[in-house]
C-alpha positions in Angstrom: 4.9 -15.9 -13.0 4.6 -12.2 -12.6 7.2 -10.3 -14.7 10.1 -8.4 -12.5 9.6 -4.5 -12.9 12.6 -2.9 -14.5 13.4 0.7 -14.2 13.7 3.5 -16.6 15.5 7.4 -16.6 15.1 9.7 -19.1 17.7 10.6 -21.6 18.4 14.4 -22.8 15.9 14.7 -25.2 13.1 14.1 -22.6 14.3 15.8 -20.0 11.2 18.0 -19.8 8.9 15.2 -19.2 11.3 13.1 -16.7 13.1 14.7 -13.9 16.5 14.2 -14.9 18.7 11.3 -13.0 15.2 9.9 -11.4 14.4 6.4 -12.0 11.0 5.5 -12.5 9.3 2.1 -12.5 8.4 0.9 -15.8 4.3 -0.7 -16.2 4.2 -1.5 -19.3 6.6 -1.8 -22.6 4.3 -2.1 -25.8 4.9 -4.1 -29.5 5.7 -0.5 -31.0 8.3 0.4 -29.0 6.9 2.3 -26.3 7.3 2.4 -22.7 4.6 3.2 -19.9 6.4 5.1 -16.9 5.0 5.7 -13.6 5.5 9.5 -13.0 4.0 11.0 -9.8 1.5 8.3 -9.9 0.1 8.4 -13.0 1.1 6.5 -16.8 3.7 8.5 -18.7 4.0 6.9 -22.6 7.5 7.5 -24.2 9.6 6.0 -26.9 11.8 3.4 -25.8 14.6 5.0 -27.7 14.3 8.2 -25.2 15.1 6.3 -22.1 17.4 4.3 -20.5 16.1 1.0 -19.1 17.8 -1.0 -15.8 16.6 -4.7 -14.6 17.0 -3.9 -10.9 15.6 -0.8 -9.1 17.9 2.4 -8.7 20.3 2.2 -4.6 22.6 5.1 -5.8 21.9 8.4 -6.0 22.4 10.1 -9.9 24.4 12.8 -10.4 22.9 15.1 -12.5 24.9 18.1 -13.9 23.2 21.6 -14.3 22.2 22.7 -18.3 20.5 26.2 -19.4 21.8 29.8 -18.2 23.0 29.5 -14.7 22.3 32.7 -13.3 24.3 34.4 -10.7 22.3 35.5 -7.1 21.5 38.9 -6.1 23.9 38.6 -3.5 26.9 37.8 -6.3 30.3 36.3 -4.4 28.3 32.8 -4.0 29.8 29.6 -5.9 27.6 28.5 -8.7 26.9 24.5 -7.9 26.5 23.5 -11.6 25.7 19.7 -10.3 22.9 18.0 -8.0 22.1 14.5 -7.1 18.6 12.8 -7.5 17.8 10.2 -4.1 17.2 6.5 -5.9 14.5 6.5 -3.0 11.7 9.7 -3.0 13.5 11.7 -6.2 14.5 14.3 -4.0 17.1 16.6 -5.6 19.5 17.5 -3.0 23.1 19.9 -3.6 26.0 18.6 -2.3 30.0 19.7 -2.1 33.2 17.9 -3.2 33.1 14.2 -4.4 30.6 11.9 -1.5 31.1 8.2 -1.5 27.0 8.6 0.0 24.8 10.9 0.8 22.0 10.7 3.1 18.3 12.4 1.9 17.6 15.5 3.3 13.7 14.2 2.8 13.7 10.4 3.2 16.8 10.0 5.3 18.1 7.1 3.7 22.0 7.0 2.9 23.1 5.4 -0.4 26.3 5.6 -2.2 26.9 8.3 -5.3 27.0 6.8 -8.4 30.3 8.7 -9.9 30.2 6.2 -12.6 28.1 8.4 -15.2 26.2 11.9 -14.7 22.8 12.7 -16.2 
């Protein structure tokens, strides 16, 4: 019996490697305590320690708060959105305003509900 694919994201720490709040499909998880990610198609090893694993596949979108120097635009007067959410379906990162129960993918179109329950 094949084994069910489980899902991973990336914690802090390997944030330059993973997009953060994108879920990726897990191939392989090794004796040593790795883990073999699918990242835009190709096999990404990491320690399991540096992500966070999930036995069902991602239907909400991640909200994902903003880190580093947020600089302000040339045209100044513009609110700084210092949080994004990732679409569990393509990875698309799309803004958004006040607090959505779902958002629809300005790539994929699909509409899923926000998962408010933790932030990236």
């Amino acid at each position: 019996m094949p084994r069910p694919v489980r899902w991973a994201r990336c914690l802090d720490n390997v944030a330059d490697v993973l997009r953060r709040g994108a879920w990726y499909p897990v191939l392989e998880e090794t004796p040593d305590g790795k883990v073999v990610l699918e990242v835009r198609q190709k096999p990404v090893r990491l320690s399991l320690v540096d992500v966070r694993v999930r036995e069902i596949p991602p239907d909400h979108w991640s909200v994902v708060v903003r880190t580093g120097v947020l600089r302000p635009t040339l045209g100044g007067g513009q609110d700084v959105v210092t949080t994004y959410a990732v679409c569990p379906h393509c990875l698309e990162r799309q803004d958004f305003s006040g607090r959505p129960a779902s958002l629809k993918c300005t790539r994929c179109a699909q509409v899923s509900p926000v998962d408010w329950s933790e932030t990236c």
